[in-house]
DRENKEDO-903298 format. One line per field, with one value per atom (N, C-alpha, C): residue in one letter; x, y, z; atom name; residue number from 0. Coordinates in steps of 0.05 Angstrom, whole numbers, plus 5000, padded with zeros to 4 digits. Layout:
N
res = a;...
east = X;...
north = Y;...
up = Z;...
atom = CA;...
n = NUM;...
END
This chain:
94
res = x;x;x;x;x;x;x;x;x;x;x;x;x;x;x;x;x;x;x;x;x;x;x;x;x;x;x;x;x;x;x;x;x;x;x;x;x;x;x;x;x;x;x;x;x;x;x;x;x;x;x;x;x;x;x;x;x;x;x;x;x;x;x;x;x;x;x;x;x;x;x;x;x;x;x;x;x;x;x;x;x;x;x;x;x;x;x;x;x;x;x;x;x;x;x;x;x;x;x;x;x;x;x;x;x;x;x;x;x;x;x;x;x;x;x;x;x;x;x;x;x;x;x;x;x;x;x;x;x;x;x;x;x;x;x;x;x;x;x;x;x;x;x;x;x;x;x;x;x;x;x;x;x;x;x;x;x;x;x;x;x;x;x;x;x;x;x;x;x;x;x;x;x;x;x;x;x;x;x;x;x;x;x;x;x;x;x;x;x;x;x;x;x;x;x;x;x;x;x;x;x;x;x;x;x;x;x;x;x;x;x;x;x;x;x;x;x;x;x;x;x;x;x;x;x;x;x;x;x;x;x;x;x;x;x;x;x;x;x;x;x;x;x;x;x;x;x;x;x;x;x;x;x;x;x;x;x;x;x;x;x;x;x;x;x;x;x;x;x;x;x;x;x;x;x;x;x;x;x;x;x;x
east = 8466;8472;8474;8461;8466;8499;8506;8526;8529;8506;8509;8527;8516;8516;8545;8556;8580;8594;8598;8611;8605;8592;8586;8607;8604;8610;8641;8650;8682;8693;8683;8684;8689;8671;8672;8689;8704;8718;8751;8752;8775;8775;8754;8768;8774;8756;8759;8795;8801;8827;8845;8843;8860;8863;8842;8845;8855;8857;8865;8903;8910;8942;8942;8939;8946;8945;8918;8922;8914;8915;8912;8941;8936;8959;8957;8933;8934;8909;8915;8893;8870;8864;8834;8817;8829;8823;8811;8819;8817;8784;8772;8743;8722;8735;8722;8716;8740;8746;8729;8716;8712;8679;8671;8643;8641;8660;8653;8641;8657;8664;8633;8619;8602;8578;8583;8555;8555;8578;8585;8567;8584;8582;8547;8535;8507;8490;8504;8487;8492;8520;8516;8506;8499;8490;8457;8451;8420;8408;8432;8428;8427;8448;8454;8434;8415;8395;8372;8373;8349;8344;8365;8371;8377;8378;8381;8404;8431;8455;8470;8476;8478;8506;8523;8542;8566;8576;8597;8587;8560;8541;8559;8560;8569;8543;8532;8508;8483;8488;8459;8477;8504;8508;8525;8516;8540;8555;8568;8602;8599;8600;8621;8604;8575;8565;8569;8566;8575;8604;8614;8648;8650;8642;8645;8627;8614;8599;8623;8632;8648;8665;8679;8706;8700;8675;8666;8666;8661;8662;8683;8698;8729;8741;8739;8750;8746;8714;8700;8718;8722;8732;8754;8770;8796;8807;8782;8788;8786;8771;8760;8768;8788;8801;8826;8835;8864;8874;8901;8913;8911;8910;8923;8960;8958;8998;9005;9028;9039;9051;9049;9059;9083;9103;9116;9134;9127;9136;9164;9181;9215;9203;9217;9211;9176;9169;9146;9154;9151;9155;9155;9157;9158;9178
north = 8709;8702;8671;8666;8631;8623;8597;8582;8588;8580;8577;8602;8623;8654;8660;8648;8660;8644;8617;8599;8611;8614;8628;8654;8666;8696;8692;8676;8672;8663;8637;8633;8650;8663;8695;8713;8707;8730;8714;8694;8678;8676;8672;8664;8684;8715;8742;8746;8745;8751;8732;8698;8689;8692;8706;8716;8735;8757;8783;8771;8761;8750;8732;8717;8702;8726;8739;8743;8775;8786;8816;8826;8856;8873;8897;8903;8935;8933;8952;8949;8954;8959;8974;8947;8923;8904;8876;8885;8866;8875;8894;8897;8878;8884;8878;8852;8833;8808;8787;8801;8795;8802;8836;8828;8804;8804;8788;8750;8755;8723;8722;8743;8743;8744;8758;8748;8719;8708;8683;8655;8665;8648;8641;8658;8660;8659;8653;8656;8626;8600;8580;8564;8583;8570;8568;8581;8584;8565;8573;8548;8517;8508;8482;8473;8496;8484;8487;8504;8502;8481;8469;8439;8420;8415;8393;8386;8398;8394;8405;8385;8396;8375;8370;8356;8372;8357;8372;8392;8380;8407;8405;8430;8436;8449;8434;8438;8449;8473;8480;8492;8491;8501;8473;8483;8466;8481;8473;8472;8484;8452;8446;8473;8477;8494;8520;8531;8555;8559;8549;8545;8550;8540;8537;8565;8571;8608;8631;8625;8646;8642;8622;8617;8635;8631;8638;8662;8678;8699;8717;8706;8717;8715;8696;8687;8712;8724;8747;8772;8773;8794;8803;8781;8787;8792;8780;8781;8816;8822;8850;8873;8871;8882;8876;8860;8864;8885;8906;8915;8907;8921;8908;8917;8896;8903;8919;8938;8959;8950;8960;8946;8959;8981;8992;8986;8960;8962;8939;8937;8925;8893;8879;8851;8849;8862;8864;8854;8840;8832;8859;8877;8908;8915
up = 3391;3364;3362;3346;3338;3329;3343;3327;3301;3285;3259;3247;3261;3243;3248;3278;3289;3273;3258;3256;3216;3208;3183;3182;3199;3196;3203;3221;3212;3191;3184;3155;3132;3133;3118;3120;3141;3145;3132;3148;3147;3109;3098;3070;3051;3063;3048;3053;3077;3080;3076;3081;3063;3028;3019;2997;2988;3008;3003;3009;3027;3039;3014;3000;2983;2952;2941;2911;2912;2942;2938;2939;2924;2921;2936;2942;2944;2979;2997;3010;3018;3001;2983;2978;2972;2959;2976;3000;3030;3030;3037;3041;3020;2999;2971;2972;2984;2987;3004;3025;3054;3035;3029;3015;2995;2978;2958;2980;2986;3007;3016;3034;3052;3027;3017;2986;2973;2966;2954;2981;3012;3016;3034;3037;3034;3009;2993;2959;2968;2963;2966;2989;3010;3039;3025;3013;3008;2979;2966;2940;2953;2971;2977;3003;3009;3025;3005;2990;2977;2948;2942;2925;2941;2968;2973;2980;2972;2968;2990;3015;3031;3050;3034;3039;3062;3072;3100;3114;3128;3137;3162;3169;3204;3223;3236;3235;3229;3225;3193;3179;3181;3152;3133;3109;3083;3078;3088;3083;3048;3046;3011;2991;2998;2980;2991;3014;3016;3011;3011;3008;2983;2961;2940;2925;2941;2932;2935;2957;2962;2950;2940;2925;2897;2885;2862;2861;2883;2885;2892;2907;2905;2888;2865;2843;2822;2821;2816;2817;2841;2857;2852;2845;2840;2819;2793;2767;2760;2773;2765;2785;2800;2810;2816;2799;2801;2777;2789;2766;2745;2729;2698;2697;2681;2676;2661;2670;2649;2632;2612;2582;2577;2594;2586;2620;2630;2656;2646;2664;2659;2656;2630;2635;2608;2606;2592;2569;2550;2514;2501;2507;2489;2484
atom = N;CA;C;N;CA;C;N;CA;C;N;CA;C;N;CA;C;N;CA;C;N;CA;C;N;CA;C;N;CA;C;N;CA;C;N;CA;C;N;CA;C;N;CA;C;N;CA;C;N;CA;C;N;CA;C;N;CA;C;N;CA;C;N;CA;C;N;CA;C;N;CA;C;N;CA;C;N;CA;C;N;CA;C;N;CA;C;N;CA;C;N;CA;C;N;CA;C;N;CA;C;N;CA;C;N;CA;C;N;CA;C;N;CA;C;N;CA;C;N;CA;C;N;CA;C;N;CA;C;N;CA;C;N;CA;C;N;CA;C;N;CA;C;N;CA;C;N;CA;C;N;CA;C;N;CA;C;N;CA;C;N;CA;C;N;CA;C;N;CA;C;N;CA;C;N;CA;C;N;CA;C;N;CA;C;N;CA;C;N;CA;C;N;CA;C;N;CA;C;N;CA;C;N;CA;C;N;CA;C;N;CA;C;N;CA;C;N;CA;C;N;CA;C;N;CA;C;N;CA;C;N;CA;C;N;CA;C;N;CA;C;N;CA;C;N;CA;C;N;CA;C;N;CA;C;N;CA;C;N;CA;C;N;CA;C;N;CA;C;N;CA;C;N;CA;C;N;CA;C;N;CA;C;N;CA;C;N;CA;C;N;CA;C;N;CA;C;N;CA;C;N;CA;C;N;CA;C;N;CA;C;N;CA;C;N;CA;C;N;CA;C;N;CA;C;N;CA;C
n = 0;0;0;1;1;1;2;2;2;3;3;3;4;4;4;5;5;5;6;6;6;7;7;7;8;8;8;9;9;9;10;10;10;11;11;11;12;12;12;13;13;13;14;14;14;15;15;15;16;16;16;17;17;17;18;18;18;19;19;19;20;20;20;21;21;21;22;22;22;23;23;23;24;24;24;25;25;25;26;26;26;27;27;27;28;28;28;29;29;29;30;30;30;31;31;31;32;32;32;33;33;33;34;34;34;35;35;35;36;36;36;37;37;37;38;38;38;39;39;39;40;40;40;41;41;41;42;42;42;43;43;43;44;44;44;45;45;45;46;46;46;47;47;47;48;48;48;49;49;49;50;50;50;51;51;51;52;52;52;53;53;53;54;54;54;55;55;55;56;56;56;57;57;57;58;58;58;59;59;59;60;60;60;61;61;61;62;62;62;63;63;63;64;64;64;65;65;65;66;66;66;67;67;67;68;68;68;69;69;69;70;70;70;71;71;71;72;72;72;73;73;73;74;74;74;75;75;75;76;76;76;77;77;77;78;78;78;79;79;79;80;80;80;81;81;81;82;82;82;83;83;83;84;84;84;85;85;85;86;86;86;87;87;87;88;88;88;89;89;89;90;90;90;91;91;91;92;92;92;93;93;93
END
């Protein structure tokens, strides 16, 4: 396996689950997190080589743009899978 992929593929992993430990609730939501991450952050590994934009590279990869894919995409992730709030739950304006 190449550096790159091994050093990619932690990445991926590390930011699905610091996402799931920081804005998940349920653990159903950890997988989702880690795909979303691993789509994001190969969507911006491929955008930021394929514009040019290839700032804080760690050796073939960019950083700042794959970084910034996966964020987008956990951001995604979380929007559309987080609970919604019960309206009839303690503390609610009802």
């Amino acid at each position: 396996m190449s550096p790159a992929l091994i050093l990619s593929l932690t990445l991926v992993i590390f930011y699905g689950s610091l996402a799931h430990a920081l804005f998940g609730r349920r653990l159903w939501q950890w997988p989702l997190f880690v795909a979303a991450s691993l789509a994001g952050f190969f969507g911006g590994f491929l955008a930021g080589v394929a514009w040019g934009f290839e700032w804080l590279r760690v050796g073939e990869v960019p950083l700042l743009t794959a970084t910034l894919g996966a964020a987008a995409c956990i951001a995604l992730t979380w929007f559309f899978s987080a609970p919604a709030a019960d309206p009839a739950a303690p503390g609610s304006n009802r």
